[in-house]
N, C-alpha and C positions, 0 to 999 in steps of 0.2 A: 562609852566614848572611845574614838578611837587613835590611838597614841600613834600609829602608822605613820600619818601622812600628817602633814603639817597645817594649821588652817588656810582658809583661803586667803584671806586676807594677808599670813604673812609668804604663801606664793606668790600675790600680787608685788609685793615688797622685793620678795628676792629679785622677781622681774622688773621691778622698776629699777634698782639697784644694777642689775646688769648692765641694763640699758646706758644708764649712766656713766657706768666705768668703761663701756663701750665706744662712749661716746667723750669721755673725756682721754682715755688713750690714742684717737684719734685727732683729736685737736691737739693732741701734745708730740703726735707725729710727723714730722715735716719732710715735705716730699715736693721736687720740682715738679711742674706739671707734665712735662715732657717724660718724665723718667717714673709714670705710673700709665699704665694702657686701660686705656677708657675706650666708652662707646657711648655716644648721641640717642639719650631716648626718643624714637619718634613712633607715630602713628603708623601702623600696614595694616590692611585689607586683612581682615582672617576670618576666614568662614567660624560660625555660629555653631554647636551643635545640641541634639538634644539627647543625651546621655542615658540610657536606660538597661535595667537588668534582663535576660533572657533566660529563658531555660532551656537545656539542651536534650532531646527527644531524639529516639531513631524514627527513621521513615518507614523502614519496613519494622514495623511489630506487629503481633496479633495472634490469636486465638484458632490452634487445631482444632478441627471436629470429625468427630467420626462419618464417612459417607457410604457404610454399610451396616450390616445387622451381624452380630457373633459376639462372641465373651474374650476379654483380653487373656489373652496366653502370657503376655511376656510384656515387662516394660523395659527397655534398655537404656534409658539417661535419667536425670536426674535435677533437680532444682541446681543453678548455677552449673552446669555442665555443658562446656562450652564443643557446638557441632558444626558438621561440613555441610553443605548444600547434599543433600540427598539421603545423608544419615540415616539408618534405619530407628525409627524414636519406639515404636512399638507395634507388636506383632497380635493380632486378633482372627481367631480362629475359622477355617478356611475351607472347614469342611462344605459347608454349603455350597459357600463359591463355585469349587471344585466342580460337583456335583452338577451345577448348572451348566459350566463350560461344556463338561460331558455331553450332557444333554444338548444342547446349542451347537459342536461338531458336530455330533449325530445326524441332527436336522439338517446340518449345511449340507451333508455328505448324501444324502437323502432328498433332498434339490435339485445337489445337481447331478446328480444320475437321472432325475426326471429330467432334469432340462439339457440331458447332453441326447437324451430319447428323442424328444420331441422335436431334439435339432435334427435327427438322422432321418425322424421319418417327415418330416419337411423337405430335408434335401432329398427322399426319395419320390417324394410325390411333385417334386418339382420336375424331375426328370421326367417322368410319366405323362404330367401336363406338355413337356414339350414332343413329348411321343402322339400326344391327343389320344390316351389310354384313361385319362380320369378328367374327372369333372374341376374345373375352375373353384367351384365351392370348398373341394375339398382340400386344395390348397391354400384356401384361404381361412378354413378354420384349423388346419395344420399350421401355418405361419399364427394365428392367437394362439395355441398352444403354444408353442415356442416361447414366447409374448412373457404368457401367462406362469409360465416353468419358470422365465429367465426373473422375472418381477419374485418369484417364491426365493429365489436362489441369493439374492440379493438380500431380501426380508431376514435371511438365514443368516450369511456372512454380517450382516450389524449383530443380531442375537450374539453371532460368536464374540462380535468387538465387545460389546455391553455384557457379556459373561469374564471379558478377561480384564475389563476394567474393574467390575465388580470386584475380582479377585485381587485385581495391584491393589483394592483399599486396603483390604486386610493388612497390609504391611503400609503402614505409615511412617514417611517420611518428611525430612528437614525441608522446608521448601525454600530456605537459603538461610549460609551460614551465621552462625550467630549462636547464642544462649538462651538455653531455658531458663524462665523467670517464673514459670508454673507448670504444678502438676495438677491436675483435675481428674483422672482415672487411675482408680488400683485395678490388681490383678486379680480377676476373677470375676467383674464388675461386665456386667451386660452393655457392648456397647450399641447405639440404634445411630439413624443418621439425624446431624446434628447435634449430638453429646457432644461437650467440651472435653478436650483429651490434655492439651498442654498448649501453654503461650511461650512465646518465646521474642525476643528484637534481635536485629542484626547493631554489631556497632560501627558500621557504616554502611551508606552514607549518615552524616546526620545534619540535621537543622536547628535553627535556635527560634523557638516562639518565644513570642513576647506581645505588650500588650499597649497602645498606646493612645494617651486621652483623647477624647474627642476635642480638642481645643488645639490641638497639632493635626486634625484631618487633613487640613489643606496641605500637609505636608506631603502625603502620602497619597493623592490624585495622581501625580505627573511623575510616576514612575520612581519613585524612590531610591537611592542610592543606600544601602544600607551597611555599614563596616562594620567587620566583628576587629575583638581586640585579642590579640596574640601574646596567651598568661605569659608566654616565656620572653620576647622580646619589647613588651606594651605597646609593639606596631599595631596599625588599625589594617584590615584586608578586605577589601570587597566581597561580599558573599556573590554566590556563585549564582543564588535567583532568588527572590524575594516573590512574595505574593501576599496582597494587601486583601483582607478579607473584606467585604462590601459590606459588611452590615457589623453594628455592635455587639458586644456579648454582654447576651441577657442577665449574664453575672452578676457583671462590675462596668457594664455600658460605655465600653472602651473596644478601641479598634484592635483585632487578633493581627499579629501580622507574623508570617514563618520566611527564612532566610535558608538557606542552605548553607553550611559551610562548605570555604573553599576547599581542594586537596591539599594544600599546604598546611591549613589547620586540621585536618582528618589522619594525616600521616604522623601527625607527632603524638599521639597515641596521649597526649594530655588531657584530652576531653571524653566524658563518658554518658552517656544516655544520666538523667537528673541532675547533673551539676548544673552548675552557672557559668554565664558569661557576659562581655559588655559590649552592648551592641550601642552604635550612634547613627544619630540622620542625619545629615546637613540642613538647617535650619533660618538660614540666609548670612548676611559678609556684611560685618561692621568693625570701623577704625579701631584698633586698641594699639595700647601699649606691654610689647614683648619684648625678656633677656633671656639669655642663655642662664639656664636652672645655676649652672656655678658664680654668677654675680649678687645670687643672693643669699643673704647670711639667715641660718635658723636657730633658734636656740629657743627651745620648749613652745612656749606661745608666741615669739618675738621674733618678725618678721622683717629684715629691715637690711637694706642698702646703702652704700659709699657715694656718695654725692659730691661733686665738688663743687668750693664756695667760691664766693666773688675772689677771694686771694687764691684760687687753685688746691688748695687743702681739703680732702677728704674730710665729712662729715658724716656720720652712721643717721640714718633717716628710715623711720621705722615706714613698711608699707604693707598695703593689703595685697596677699600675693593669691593667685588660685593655683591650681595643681599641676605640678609640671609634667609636659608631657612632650617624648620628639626633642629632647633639650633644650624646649624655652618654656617659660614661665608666662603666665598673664600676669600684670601689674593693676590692680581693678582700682586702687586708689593710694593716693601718698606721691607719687611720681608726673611732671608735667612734661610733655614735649619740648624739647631742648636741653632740655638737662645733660650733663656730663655723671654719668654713675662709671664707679672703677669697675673693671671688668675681671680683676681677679683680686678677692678682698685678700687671701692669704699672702699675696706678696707686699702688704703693705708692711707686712711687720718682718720681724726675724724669724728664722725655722722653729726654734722654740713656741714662738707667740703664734705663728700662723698655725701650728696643730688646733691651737684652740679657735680659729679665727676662720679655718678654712669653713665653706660650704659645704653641707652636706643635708641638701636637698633632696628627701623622695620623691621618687617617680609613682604618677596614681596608678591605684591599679583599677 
């Protein structure tokens, strides 16, 4: 058993107890009405929302592969080691390459010496033709040679581009900045094209997936509004573009939907590729009743407001409160329209009593 905590029952007690003394030092307080600042509970318009968890993903991640043939020489970074856009990641051997280039100038070089020929004796049999010393025919299969040279020369100069690309593979690089999150090649390990070499994300931009029932679809046809929540000042921000997947996941048969975060959220270096965050939709505007989060008094599970009576005197009036946010409070039950509730409960008493008396309401997170 355990002697820790007290039963429930008699925490139900100490809180009723509270209540009470709460509520009888209130009635024993007298106060003009004039000379305590109240506010009129009524009804306003406030959008609905549907509150849901995300997780936060980079957009650019993914898996290097090898796009040539040779044995790794050299690896230069490492699991969590964080690189630039272009970074050399690792170096694989290059002899072949090499070899091909060679071979591929050669040939270019060897083209176009045919084809700087075939230009000259073109342009000399063209002269001749206009002397009427050669035949028509044979400037006309002198101009396809030309033709024929200049088409080799060409065929040549790609070989040489596709021998020098061959060769940038051998040295693999960061194709934009960010962190290795895997290695998949050691050193000495034959690479072919297609081998997986290393994964890595950027940590920006980033987006927050998340997933949402089918029973909210209709939310999510007409362009959806979607806010992220801002851990350090529990502002909500409009993300920067939303994309509503068209179809369920065959998972858990809910809608995928991905958000961007804004640069405001991206710049405060709070958020990391797997964490979480709280994303909302607007989900349509119905009447409630809202106070400023400091009107209402909390004490452990007891939730409860200043009210005043038909003689103007402050009564503690326990209510159903939901989670303040933006510095007002929902009131979902215990409070009617018209009501006069105090608007700051610690000044009913003295500096002493109001330490214990002030609000001190959390904000959700």
């Amino acid at each position: 058993m355990n002697h820790d905590s007290p039963p429930v029952n008699f925490q139900s007690a100490i809180h009723i107890t509270l209540f009470f003394l709460l509520s009888l030092l209130s009635s024993q307080t007298l106060f003009a009405a004039e000379q305590i600042e109240t506010l009129t509970a009524h009804r306003i318009p406030r959008t609905d929302y549907l509150q849901l968890n995300a997780r936060i993903e980079a957009i650019n991640q993914g898996t290097i592969a090898a796009q040539t043939h040779g044995r790794i020489l050299n690896i230069f970074v490492d699991v969590n080691d964080q690189v630039e856009k272009g970074a050399l990641l690792l170096q694989i051997d290059d002899i072949q390459q090499r070899t091909q280039r060679l071979q591929a100038e050669a040939l270019l070089k060897e083209a176009t010496a045919q084809f700087q020929e075939a230009l000259i004796q073109y342009q000399r049999l063209s002269k001749l033709l206009n002397q009427k010393s050669v035949a028509p025919s044979q400037v006309d299969a002198s101009e396809a040679a030309v033709k024929a040279a200049q088409a080799r020369q060409q065929a040549a100069q790609a070989a040489v581009t596709a021998a020098q690309q061959q060769l940038e593979y051998t040295q693999v690089r960061a194709p934009y900045s960010g962190i290795v999150t895997a290695r998949h090649a050691e050193i000495g390990e034959l690479a072919s094209p297609g081998l997986p070499l290393m994964s890595g994300l950027a940590l920006s931009p980033l987006r927050a997936t998340f997933f949402v029932p089918q029973a909210y679809w209709p939310l999510l046809q007409d362009h959806p509004v979607v806010e992220l929540q801002n851990r350090a000042t529990r502002s909500w921000t409009k993300a920067t573009q939303t994309v509503v997947f068209p179809y369920a996941h065959p998972g858990n048969s809910q809608i995928q939907v991905r958000s961007t975060l804004p640069d405001a959220l991206q710049s405060s270096n709070r958020y990391i590729p797997g964490a979480w965050i709280k994303v909302r939709i607007a989900a349509g505007v119905s009447d409630q009743i809202s106070l400023p989060c400091d009107s209402l008094i909390l004490r452990h599970e007891l939730q409860a407001v200043y009210v005043l009576d038909d003689q103007h005197l402050p009564k503690l009036r326990p209510v159903n409160a939901g989670l303040c946010g933006e510095g007002e409070v929902l009131i979902l039950s215990g409070l009617f329209e018209g009501e006069r509730v105090v608007r700051f409960p610690a000044k009913l008493f003295s500096t002493t009593e109001s330490n214990h008396s002030e609000s001190n309401y959390p904000e959700s997170n």
